[in-house]
C-alpha positions in Angstrom: 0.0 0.0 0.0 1.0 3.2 -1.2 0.9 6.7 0.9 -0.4 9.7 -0.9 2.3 12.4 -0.8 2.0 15.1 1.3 0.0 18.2 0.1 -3.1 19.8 0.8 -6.5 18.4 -0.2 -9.2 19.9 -1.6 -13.2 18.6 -2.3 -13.6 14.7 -1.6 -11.9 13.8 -5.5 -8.7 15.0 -4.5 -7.9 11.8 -2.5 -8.0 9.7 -5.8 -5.5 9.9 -8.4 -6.4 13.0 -11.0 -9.0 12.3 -12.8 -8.5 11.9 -16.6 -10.3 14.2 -19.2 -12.7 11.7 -19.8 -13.4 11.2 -16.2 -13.6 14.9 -15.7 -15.8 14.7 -18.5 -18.3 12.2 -17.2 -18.5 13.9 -13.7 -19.5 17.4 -16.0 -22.1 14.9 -17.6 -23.8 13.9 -14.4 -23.7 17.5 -13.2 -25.4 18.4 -16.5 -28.2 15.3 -16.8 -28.9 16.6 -13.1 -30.1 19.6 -13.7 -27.0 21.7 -12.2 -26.0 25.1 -13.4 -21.9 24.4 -13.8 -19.5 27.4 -12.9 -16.0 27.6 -13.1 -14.0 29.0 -10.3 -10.3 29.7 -9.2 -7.9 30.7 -6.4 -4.3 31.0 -6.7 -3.7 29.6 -3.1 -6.8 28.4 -1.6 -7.4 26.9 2.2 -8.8 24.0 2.7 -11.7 26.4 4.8 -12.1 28.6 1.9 -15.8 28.1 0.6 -16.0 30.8 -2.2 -13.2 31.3 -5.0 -13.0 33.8 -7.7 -15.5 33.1 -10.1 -14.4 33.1 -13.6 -16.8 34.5 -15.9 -20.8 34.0 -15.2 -22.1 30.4 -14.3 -22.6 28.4 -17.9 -26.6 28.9 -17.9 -26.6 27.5 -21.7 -24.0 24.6 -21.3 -25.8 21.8 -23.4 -22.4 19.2 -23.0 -19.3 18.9 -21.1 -17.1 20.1 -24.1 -19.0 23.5 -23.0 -17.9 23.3 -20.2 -14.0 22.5 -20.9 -13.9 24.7 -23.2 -14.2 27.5 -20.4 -12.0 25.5 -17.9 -9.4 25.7 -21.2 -9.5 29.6 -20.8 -9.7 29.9 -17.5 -6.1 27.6 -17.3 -4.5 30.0 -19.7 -5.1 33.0 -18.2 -4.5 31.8 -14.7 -2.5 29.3 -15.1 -0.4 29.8 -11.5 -4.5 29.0 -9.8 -6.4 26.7 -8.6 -9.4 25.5 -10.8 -12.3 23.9 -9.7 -15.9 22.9 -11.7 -19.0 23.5 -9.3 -22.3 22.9 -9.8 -25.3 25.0 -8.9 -28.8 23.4 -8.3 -31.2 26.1 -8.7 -34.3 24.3 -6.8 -32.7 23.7 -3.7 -30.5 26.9 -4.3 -27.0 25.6 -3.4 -23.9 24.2 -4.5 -24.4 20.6 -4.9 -21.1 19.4 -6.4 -17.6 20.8 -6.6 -14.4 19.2 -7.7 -10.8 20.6 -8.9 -9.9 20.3 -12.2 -6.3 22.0 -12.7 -3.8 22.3 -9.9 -0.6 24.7 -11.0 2.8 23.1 -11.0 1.4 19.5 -11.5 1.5 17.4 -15.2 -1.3 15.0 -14.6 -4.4 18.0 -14.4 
């Protein structure tokens, strides 16, 4: 059994191994058949007690598939690539955030 290396954690999918883009992808899809608004947020050094990041651009009211989605995330990496970057969904009946996972951490090859 293998120890994960020591860094900080952030949203339950950070204890697994990065996700791949099709992973990331599929997670986007549930978020989607759900009924969740998806946003894209960012923080160049966020604590793990940190509830609300920068929001980059306005949630993705008219995101019809994932590939909408990481097509923003794409952006978002390029002009802050030294942050944080994290997909959130937004469920507008129970008006909260229902999901939340990183998607890009700086200074690591895998995201």
């Amino acid at each position: 059994m293998k120890t994960l290396p020591k860094e900080p954690r952030y949203e339950t999918l950070s204890y697994l191994p990065p996700l791949t883009d099709q992973q990331i992808a599929k997670q986007i899809q549930y978020m989607l058949d759900q009924g969740f608004i998806p946003a894209i947020e960012f923080e160049k050094d966020p604590k793990p007690s940190d509830h609300h990041w920068t929001l980059w651009k306005l949630p993705l009211f008219n995101a019809n598939t994932p590939q909408d989605v990481l097509n923003e995330v794409r952006e978002c990496r390029q002009d802050y690539s030294d942050c944080y970057i994290r997909v959130v969904g937004f469920d507008n009946i129970k008006q909260c955030q229902t999901v939340s996972f990183i998607v890009y951490k700086p200074n690591v090859s895998r995201y």
